[in-house]
N, C-alpha and C positions, 0 to 999 in steps of 0.2 A: 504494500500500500504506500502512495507517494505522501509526502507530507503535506500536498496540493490541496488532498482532502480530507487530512487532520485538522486543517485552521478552517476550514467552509462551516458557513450556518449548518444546524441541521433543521434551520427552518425552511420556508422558500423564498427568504426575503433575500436581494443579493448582500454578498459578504459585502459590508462595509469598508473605507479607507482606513489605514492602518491610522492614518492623523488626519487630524481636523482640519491641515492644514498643512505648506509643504516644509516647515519649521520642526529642529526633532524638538518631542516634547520631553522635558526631561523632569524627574519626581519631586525632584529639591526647586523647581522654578521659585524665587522669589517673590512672585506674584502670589503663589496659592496661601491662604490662610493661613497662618501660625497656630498653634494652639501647646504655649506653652507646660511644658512639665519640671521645669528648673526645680532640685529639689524635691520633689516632687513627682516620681517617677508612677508611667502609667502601666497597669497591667493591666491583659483580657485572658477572661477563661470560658469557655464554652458551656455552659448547663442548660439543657433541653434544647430549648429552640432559640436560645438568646445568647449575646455573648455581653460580658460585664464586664464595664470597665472597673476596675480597682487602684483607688490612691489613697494615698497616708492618712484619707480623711470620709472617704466614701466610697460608697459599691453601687456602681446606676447601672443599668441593664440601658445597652447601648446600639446594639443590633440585634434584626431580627433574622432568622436562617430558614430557610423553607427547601428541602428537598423534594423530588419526585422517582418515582420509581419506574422502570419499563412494563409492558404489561405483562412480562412473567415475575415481576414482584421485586428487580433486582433493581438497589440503589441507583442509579445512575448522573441525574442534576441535581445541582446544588444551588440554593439563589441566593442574596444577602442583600438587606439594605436596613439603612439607618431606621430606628424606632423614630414616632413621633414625641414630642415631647411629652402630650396628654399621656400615651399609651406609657414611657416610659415612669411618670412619677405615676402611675397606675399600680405597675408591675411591682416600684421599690416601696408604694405605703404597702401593699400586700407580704411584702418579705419582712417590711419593719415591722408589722402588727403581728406575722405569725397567719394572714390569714391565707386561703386557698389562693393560690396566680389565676389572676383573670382572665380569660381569653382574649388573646389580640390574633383577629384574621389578619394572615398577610395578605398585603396586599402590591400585587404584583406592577402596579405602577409605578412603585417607587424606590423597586430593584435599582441598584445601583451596579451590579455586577454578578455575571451566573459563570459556574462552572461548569464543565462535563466534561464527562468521563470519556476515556480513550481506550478499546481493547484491542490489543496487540498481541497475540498468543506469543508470538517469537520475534526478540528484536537481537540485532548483534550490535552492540556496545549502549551509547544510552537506548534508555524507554524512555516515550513519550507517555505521562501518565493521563492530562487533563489537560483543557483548554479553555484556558479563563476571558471573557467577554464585555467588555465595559457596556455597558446600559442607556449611561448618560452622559450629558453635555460635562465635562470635565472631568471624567474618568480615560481611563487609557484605550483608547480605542482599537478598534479590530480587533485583533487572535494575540492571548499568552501564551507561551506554552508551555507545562512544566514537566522534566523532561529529567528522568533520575539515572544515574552514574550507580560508579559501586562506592562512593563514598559522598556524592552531595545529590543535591537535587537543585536544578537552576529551572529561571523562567526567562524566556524569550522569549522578546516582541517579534513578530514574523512580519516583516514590513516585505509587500508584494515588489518585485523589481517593474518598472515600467518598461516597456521596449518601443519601438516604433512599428505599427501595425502596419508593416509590409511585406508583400512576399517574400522581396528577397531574403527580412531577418527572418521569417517563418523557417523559408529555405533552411536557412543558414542553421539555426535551433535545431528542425529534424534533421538535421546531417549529425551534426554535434552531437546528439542522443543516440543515434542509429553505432555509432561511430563507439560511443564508453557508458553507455546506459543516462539512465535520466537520475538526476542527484539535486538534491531537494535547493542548494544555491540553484539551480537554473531558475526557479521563481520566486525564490525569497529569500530574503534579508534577514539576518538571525540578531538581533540587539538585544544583549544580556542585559535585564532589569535586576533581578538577583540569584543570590547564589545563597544556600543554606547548607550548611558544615558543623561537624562537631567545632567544639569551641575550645582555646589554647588550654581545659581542663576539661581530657577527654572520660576521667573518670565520673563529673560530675553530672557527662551526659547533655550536658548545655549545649543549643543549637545555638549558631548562628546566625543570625541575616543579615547579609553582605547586600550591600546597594550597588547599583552603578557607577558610584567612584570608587569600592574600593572601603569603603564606613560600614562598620556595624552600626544596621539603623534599630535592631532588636534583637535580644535574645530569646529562646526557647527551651523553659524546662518544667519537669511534673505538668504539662498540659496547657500554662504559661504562656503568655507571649509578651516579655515584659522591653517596652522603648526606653530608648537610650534621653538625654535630656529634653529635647526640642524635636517637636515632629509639626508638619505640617498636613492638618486634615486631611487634605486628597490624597496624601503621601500614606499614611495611617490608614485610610481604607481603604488603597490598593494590598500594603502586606496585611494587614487583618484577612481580607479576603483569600489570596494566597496561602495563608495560612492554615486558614478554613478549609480552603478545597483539596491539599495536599493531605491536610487528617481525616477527610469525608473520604480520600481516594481509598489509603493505608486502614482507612476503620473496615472497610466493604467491600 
């Protein structure tokens, strides 16, 4: 299977542009929203269908997660988007009081980002495991892919190569493929968003998340996913998500 039709919808909408624009988009833009943790470092933990943020002072139920299953019953997508505020102080009088968690329908408008799952009986060297999908207007657009090694798991952005719609490149491509088989650079651009590793204390079992320069922008451990001082919102719900769908893969 090419990797052509690892990153495609499996809707029938056509696949989208990898960018909104012909500018790379990069996670740390100084433009997207700051949301400081100086001192004050943030954790997220997954419980049922929510994921909770926790700081030195509070625990808000902060996303909502909604899976679906194939019709022979098997996990397959995974969706996420932000709680509303209502639903959120809902959820935390309920945990403070002790009483039963309320029902909140998700609601699929205001998905921020889905995953799905990727089966590959037999791969040689990495697997591709999931393909993560940005939803909205400043989320990372087009295809993630996350993509495990025998020691990390990394995500790439698959930016599509443009060519010139001529015969003669047409030509030129089916020679080239006829010639050394077809290999997934003939159509895409692989841009490493992150990389997740054990961490310089391999006993303690702590994941890494490695950004695109090169920074640990979070650790992961016991189920954790705990930011380093300063994160920037869009930036925080890209790896939240990541995060997400890489333990939704390895859980099912």
């Amino acid at each position: 299977m090419s990797q052509t039709s690892l990153v495609q919808s499996s809707s029938s909408e056509p696949p989208r542009q990898a960018f909104d624009n012909a500018t790379t988009l990069r996670l740390n833009s100084p433009y997207l929203e700051v949301e400081s943790s100086k001192g004050n470092k943030q954790s997220f933990a997954l419980q049922g269908r929510y994921v909770y943020k926790t700081t030195a002072t509070s625990i808000t139920p902060t996303y909502h997660v909604s899976t679906r299953n194939t019709q022979t019953g098997n996990p397959w997508q995974l969706q996420i988007c932000r709680l509303l505020p209502n639903d959120a102080r809902r959820l935390s009088a309920a945990s403070s009081s002790g009483a039963p968690e309320p029902f909140v329908k998700y609601d699929d408008d205001l998905t921020i980002y889905s995953g799905e799952k990727i089966h590959i009986p037999i791969s040689l060297g990495t697997k591709p495991l999931v393909v993560v999908r940005g939803q909205k207007q400043g989320t990372v657009q087009g295809s993630v892919l996350m993509e495990k090694s025998s020691r990390s798991y990394k995500f790439f952005h698959m930016i599509p190569i443009r060519r010139a719609a001529t015969q003669a490149e047409e030509e030129r491509m089916q020679a080239l493929m006829h010639k050394r088989g077809y290999r997934d650079s003939d159509d895409w651009k692989k841009k490493l968003l992150l990389t997740v590793q054990e961490g310089p204390n391999k006993a303690s079992k702590e994941l890494s998340w490695i950004d695109e320069d090169g920074t640990v922008a979070a650790t992961e451990q016991d189920g954790k996913l705990e930011f380093m001082d300063e994160i920037d919102t869009k930036k925080r719900d890209f790896i939240v998500v990541c995060w997400a769908c890489k333990n939704f893969v390895l859980s099912t």
